[in-house]
matplotlib code that plots the C-alpha trace (Angstrom):
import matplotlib.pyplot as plt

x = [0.0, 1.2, 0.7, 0.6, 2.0, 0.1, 2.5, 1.6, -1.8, -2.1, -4.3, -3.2, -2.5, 0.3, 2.0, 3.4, 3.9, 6.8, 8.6, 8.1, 11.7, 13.0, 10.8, 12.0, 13.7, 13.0, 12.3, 15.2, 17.4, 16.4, 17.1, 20.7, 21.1, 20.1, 23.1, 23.1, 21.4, 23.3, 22.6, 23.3, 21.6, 21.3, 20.6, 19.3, 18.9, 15.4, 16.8, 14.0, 13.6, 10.1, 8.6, 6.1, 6.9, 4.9, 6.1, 4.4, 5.4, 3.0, 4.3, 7.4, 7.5, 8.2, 6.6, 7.4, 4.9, 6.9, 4.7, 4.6, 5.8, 5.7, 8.8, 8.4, 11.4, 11.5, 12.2, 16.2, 15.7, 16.4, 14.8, 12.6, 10.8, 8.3, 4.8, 5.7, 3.6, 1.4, 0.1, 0.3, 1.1, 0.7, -0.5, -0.6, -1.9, -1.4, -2.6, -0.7, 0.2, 1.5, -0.7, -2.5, -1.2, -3.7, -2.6, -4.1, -3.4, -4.6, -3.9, -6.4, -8.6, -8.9, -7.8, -5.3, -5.1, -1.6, -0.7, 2.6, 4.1, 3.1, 3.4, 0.4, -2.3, -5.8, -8.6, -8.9, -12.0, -13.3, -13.6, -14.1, -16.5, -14.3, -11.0, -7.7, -7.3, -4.2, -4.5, -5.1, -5.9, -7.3, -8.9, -9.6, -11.8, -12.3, -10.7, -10.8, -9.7, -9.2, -9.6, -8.6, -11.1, -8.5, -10.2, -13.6, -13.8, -12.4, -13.6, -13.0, -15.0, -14.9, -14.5, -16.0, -13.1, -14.7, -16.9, -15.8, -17.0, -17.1, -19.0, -17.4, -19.3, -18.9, -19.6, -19.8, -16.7, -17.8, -15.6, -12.5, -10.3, -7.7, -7.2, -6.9, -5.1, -6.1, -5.3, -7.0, -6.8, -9.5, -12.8, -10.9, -10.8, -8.7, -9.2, -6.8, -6.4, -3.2, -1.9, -2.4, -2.3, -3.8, -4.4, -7.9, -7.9, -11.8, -11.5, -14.4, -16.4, -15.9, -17.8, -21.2, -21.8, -20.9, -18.4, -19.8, -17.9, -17.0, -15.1, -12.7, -9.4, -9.4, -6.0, -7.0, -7.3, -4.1, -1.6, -1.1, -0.3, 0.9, 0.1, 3.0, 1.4, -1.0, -1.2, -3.5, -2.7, -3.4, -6.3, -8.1, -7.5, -5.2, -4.2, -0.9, -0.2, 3.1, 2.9, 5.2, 4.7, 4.8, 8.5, 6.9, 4.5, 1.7, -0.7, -4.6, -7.2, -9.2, -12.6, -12.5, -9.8, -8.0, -3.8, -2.4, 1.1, 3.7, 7.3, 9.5, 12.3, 14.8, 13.3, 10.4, 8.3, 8.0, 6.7, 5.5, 4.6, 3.6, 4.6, 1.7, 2.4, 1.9, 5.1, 6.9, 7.1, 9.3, 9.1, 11.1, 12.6, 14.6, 16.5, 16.4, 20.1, 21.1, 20.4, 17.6, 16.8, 15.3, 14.1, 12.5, 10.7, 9.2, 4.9, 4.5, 7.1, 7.9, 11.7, 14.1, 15.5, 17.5, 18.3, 19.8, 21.3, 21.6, 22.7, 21.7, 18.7, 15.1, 12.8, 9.9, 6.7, 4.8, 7.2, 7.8, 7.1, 8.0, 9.1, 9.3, 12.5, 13.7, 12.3, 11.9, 11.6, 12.1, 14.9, 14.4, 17.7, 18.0, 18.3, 14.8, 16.7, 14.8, 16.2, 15.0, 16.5, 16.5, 17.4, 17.9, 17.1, 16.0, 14.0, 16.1, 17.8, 20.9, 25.2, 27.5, 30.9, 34.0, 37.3, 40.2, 43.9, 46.9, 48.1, 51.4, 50.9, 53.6, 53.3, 54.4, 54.9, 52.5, 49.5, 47.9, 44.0, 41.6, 38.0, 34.9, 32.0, 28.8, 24.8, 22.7, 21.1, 24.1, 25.0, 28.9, 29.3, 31.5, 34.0, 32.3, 34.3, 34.5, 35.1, 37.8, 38.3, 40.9, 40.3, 43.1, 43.3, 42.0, 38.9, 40.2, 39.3, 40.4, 39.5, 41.4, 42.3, 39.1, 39.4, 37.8, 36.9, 37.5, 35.0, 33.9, 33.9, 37.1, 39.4, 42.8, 43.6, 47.3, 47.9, 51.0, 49.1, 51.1, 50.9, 51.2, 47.7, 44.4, 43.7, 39.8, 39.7, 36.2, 35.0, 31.5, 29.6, 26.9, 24.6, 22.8, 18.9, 19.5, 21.4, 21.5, 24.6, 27.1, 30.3, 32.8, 35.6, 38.0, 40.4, 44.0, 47.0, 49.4, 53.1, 55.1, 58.3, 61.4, 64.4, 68.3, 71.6, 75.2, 78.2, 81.9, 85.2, 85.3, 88.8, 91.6, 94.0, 92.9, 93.3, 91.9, 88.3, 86.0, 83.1, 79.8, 77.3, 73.7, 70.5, 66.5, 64.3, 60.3, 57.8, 54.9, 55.7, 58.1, 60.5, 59.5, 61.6, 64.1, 63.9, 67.5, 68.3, 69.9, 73.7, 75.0, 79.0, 79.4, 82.3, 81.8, 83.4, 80.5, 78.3, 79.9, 81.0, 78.2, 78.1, 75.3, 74.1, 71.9, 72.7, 70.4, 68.2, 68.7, 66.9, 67.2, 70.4, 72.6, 76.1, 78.4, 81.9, 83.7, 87.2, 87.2, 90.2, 92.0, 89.4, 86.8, 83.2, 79.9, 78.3, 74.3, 72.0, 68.6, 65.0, 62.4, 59.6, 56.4, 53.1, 53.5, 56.7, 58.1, 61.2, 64.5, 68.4, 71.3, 75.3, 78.5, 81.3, 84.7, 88.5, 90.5, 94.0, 96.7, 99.3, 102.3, 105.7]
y = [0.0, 3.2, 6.6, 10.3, 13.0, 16.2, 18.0, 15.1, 15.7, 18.0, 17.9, 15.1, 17.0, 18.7, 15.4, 13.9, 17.0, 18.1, 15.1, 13.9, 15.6, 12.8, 9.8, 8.8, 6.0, 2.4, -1.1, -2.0, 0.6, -0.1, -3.8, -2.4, -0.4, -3.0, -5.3, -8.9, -9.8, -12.5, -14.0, -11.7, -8.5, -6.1, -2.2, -2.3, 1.3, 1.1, 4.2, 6.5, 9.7, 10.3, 11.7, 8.6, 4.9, 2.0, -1.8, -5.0, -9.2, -12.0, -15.6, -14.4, -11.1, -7.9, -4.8, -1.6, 1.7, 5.0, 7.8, 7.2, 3.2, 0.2, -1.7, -5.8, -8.2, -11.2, -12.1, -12.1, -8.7, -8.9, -6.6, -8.6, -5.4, -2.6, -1.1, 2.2, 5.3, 5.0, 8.6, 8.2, 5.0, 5.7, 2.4, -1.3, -4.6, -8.0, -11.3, -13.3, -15.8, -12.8, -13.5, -10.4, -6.9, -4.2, -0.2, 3.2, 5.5, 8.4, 11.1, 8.8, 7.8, 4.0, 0.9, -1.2, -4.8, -6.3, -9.5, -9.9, -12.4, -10.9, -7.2, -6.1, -4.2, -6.8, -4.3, -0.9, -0.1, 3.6, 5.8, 8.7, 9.7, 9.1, 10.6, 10.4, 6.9, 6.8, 3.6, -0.3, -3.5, -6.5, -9.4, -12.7, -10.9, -7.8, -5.0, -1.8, 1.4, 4.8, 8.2, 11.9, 13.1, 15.7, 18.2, 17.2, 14.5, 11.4, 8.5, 4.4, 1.8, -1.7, -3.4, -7.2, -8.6, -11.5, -9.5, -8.6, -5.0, -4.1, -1.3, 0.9, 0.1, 3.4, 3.3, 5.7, 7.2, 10.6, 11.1, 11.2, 14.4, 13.8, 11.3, 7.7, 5.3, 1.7, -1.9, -5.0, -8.8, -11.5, -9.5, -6.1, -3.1, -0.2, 3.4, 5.6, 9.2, 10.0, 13.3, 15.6, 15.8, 13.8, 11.0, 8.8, 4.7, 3.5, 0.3, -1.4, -5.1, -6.7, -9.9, -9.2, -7.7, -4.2, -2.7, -1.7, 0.2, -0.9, 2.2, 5.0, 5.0, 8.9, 10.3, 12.8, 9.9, 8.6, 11.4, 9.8, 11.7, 11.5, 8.3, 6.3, 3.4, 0.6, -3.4, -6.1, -9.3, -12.4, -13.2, -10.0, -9.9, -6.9, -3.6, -2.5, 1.2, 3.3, 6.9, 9.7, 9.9, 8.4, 6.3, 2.9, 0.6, 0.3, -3.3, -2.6, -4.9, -4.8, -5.6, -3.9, -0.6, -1.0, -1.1, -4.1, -3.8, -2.5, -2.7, 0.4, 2.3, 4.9, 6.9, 7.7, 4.9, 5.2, 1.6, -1.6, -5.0, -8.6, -12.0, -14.2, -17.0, -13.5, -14.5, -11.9, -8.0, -5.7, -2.4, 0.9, 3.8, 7.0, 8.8, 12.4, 11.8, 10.3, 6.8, 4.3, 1.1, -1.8, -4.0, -7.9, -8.2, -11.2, -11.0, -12.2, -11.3, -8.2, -8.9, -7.3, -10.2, -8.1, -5.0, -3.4, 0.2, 1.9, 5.5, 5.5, 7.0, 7.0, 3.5, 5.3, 4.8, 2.5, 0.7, -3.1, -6.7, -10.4, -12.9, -16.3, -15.3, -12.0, -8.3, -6.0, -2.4, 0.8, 3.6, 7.1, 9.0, 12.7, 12.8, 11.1, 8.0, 5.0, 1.6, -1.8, -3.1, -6.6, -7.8, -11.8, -14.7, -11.7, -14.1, -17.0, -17.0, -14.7, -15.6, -13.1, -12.6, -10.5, -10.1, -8.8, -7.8, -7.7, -4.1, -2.7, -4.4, -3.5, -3.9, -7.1, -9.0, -11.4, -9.4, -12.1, -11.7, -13.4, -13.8, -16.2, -17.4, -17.7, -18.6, -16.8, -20.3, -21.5, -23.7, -25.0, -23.9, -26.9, -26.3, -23.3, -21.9, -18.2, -16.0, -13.0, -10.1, -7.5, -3.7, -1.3, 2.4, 3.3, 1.3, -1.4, -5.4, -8.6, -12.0, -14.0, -17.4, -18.6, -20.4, -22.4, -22.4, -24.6, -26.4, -24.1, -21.3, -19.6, -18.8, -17.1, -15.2, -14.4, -12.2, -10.2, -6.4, -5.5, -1.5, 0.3, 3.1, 1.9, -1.5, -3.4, -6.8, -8.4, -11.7, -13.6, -16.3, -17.3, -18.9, -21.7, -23.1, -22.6, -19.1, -15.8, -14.9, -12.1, -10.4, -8.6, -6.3, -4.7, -1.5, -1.7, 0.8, -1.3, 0.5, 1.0, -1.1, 0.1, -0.9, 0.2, 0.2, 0.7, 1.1, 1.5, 0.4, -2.8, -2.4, 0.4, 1.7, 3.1, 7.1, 7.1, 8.4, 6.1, 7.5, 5.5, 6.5, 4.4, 4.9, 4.7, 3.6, 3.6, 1.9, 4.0, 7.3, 9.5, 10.1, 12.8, 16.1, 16.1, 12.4, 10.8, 7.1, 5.8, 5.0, 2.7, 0.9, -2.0, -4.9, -7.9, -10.0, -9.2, -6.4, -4.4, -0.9, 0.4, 3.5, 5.4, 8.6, 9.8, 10.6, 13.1, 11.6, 13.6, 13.0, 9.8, 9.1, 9.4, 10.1, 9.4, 9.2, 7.9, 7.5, 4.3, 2.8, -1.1, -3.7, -5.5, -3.3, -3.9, -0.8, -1.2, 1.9, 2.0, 3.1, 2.5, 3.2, 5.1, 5.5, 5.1, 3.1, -0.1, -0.8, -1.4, -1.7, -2.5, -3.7, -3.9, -4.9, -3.5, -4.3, -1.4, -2.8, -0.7, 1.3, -0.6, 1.2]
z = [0.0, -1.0, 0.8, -0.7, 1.6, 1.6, -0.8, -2.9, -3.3, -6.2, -9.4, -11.8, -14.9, -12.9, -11.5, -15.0, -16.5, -14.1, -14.3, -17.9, -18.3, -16.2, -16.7, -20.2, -19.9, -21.7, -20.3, -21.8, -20.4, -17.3, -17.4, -19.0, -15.5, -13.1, -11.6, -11.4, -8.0, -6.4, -2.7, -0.7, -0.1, -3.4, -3.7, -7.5, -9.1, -10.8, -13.6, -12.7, -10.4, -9.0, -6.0, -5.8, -5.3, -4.3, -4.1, -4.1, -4.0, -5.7, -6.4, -8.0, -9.1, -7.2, -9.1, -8.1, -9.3, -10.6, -11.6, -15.5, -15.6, -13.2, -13.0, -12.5, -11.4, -10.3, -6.5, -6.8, -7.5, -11.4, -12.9, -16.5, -18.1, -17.4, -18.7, -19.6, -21.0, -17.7, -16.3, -12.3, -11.3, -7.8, -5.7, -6.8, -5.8, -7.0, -6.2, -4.2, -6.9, -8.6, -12.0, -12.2, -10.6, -10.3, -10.4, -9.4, -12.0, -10.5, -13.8, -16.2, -12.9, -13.8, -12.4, -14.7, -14.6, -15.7, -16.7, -15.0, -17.5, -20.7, -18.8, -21.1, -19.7, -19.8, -18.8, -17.4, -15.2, -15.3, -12.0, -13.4, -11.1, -8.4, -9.5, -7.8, -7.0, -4.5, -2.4, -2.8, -1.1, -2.3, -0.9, -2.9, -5.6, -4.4, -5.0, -2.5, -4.0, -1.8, -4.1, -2.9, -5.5, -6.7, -4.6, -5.0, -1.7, -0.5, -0.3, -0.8, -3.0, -4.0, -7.1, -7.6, -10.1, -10.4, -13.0, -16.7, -16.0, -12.4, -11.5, -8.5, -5.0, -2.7, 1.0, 3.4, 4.4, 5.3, 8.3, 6.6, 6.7, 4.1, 1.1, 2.5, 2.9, 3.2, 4.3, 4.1, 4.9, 6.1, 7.3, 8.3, 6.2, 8.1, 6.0, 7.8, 7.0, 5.0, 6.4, 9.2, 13.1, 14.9, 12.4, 12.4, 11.6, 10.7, 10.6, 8.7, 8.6, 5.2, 5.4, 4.2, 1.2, 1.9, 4.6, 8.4, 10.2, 13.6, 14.8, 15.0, 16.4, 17.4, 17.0, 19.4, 21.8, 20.7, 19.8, 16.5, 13.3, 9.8, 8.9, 6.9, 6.4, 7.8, 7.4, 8.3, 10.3, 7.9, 9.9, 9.9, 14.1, 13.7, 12.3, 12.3, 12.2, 10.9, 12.0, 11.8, 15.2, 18.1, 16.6, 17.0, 14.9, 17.2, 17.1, 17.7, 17.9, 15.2, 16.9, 20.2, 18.7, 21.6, 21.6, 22.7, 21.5, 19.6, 17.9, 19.0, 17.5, 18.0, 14.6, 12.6, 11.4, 7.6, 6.1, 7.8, 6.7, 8.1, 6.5, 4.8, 7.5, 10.7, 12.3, 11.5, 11.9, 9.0, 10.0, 7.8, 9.7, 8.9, 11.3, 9.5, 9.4, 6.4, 7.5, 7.1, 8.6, 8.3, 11.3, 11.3, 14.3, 15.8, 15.8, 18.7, 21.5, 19.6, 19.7, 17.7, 15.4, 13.1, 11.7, 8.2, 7.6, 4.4, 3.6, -0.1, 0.9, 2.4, 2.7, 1.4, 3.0, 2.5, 0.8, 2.2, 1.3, 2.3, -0.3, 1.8, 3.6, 2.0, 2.2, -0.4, 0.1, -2.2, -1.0, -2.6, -2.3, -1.7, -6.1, -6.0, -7.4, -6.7, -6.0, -4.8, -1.5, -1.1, 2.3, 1.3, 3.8, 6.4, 8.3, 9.1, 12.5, 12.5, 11.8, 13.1, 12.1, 13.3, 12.2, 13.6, 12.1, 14.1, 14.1, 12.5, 9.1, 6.3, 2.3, 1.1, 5.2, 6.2, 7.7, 10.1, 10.7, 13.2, 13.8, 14.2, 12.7, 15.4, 15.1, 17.1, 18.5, 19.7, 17.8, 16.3, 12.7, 12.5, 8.9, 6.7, 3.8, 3.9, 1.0, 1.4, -0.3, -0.1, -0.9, -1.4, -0.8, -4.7, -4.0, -6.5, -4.7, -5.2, -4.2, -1.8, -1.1, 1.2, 4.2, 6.6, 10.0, 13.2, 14.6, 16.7, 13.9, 14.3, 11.4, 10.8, 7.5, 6.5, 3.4, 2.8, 1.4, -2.1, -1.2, 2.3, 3.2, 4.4, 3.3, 3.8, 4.1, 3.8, 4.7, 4.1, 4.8, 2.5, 5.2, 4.9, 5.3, 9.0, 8.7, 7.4, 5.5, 7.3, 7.0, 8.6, 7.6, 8.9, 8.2, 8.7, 8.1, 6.3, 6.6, 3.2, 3.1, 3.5, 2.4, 3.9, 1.8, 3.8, 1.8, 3.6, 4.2, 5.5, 7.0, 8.0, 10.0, 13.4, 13.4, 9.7, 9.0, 7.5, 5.2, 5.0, 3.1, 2.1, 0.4, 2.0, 0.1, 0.5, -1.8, -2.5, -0.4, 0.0, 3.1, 5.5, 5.2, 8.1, 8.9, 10.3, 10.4, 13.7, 13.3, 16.1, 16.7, 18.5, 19.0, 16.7, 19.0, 22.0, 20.5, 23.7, 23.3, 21.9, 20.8, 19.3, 16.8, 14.0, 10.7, 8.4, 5.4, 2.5, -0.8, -0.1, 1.0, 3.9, 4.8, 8.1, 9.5, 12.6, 13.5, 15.5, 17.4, 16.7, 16.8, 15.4, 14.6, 13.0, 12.1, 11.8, 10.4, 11.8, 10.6, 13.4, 10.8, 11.9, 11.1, 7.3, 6.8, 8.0, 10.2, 8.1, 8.9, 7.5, 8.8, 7.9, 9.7, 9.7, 11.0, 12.6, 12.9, 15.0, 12.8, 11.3, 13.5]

ax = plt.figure().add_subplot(projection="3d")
ax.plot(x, y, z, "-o")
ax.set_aspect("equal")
plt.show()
């Protein structure tokens, strides 16, 4: 079910016409655009801007409404074609075998009916007596269609599918206050107001032949306002309510109107579903700060199962659907680009994964990394492969040897990094029937090597002055101005006498002297390394002999 803001709500004719500028691309483009989905969660752009967006699942087909087109891909979130040349595709429905997918096109004010394997449009049903059609819901044959009247009303009315020319069935909906928005499932219809504070809920009696209403959920009562969306248990016992405020998605009972329950969050409540089967909860957030989320919640205790962040944009209301054990939801970024987030295997218990590197990593050293796979019940992994990836500072990845893990999931990872800078490594499990899929990565500042050459005499007379002299070498960056290399004289014969100083680095290269007495020395230049270079050193050794008399 989709839902219209109140800036939305604007006479049709001006809807298409300020974004047919943007809304020109082709079916086939947009397949062209879309990335291969794979199994794992997927972020596909959908090649369209657009204000609007509304998203539904059926058998095996996702379809996604954008103001002049609907989108349709199948449930690994490849996207197969799209019926284009539509004028306000606002809010869709489709049956739950995914056959036939129903529209409100609310700037010709008709209902289309798609078939979604052909993607050809079978019948269009006339309302133009009640234009505006924002909102859908269907149950078996019947097809409930809320209208904002484009200024002239509101109102909702059914449509008997099961007929090759329904005829629209008003009711009385008289106390609404702003377009509507509508859910529906067993004998329950809920009609909630779209926009405004406080926000009403009438929640209507579906099982004769025409709706009664059983009440009102006053949003005076309540404090609610600006509804985001609404949903229906599978059994008709409940209504489920998304609104702007308060941040939670609050359960009512759908006979007696009373709360009994609810699913809170730390941000505003934007979209909200249930699974076909009722066990579980998804519920879409934004925190007004760039980031989105996405929550599974269990339907009965109300736990928090999991949660998903993206920062590609907003989950736009209304805007959430199970397929078995994934979510799909539609994210509108700040552009108005919309994609299709796929959250895959959401629903199975969780895997967690963590990964650790051993710090002071340098380019072309092995770089030793830790971590461990877990289940959330408990359970041994036992031996999982796990696929690694490494990331360099350019963005540029590659694939890794994989590994394995203990029994009891823990892994070690050893990889010598090619370059020095910030380096990523990734690792991910693809889960099992059992499992959801996870990852870790991990950052680490890998040191550029360093490299140390010493060049000197290797034997004199004592009272002469010996000259050394050496080059410093780093791979990848270059040596910071004024840096000096550590010059220290020992004895060969017991590395006693030790004797220490520093010599200057200069473009590269160093230079030093010392005027030692008879005896046996090795002369070792040092480079501790900091924070973006590696340790190196280099020795020679040299014989001082006493003067011949």
């Amino acid at each position: 079910m989709r839902l219209l803001s109140a800036e939305r709500r604007r006479p049709a004719a001006s809807w298409p016409a300020a974004l047919g500028g943007v809304l020109t691309l082709t079916a086939g483009i947009l397949i062209a655009l879309a990335p291969t989905a794979s199994a794992k969660d997927s972020m596909t752009d959908l090649g369209v801007l657009t204000y609007s967006g509304d998203l539904v699942v059926g058998g095996d087909k996702v379809a996604v409404a954008a103001g002049d087109r609907i989108v349709v891909a199948d449930t690994t979130g490849e996207i197969e074609g799209a019926v284009t040349g539509l004028s306000g595709a606002d809010s869709l429905a489709i049956t739950p075998d995914g056959a036939r997918l129903y529209a409100a096109l609310y700037g010709s004010n008709e209902v289309a009916e798609i078939n979604t394997a052909t993607l050809e449009i079978t019948r269009r049903i006339d309302l133009a007596d009640y234009p505006c059609p924002e909102s859908l819901a269907l149950t078996g044959e019947r097809l409930w269609v809320g209208y904002y009247g484009c200024g002239t009303g509101y109102g909702v009315l059914g449509l008997d599918l099961s007929v090759a020319e329904p005829e629209p069935e008003p009711f009385d909906t008289s106390l609404l206050k702003s377009g509507p928005s509508i859910a529906a499932a067993g004998n329950t219809l809920v009609v909630g107001e779209g926009a405004g504070y406080p926000t009403d809920l009438f929640v209507y009696d579906i099982s004769g032949t025409a709706p009664v209403l059983r009440g009102e959920i006053d949003g005076h009562v309540t404090g609610n306002g600006q509804l985001m969306d609404v949903t229906v248990t599978p059994d008709g016992s409940h209504v489920i309510s998304a609104f702007a405020l308060p941040y939670s998605f609050d359960v009512w009972d759908a006979t007696t109107l009373s709360k009994v329950g609810g699913y809170d969050g730390p941000a505003w409540a934007t979209a909200v579903a249930i699974s076909p089967d009722g066990a579980y909860v998804a519920g879409g957030r934004d925190n007004g700060q760039g980031v989105a989320t996405m929550t599974l919640y269990d339907a009965d205790s109300k736990a928090n199962l999991h949660t998903e962040n993206t920062t590609v944009g907003q989950v736009v209301g209304g805007s959430v659907a199970f397929s078995g054990r994934d979510i799909f939801s539609l994210v509108r970024s700040r552009t108005k680009q919309l994609y299709l987030w796929r959250l895959h295997d959401m629903t199975l218990p969780r895997s967690t994964l963590t990964l650790t590197a051993a710090p002071g990593g340098t380019a072309h050293q092995p770089l030793t990394m830790t971590g461990q796979l877990a289940f959330a019940d408990g359970t041994a992994p036992g031996a999982q492969q796990l696929a690694v990836t490494r990331t360099l500072p350019d963005g540029t990845s590659a694939d890794l040897p994989g590994v394995t893990t203990a029994a009891d999931g823990t892994f070690s990872i050893t990889d010598a990094p090619p370059i020095g800078g910030q380096l990523t490594y990734t690792v991910r499990w693809k889960g099992d029937e059992e499992h959801r899929w996870s990852k870790a990565s991990v950052t680490t500042a890998v040191r550029y090597g360093t490299a140390l050459t010493l060049t000197g005499p290797t034997s004199a007379v004592a009272g002469e002055q010996l000259v050394f002299s050496g080059v410093f070498q780093v791979e990848g960056t270059t040596v910071p101005i004024g840096s000096r290399v550590t010059v220290q004289r020992t004895l060969t014969t017991d590395g006693s006498g030790l004797r220490r100083w520093s010599a200057r680095i200069n473009n590269g290269s160093y230079l030093f002297v010392d005027t030692p007495e008879a005896g046996e020395y090795t002369y070792t230049v040092l480079w501790p390394g900091d924070s973006r270079t590696g340790p190196a050193q280099a020795s020679q050794a040299v014989k001082i002999d006493e003067p011949s008399r």
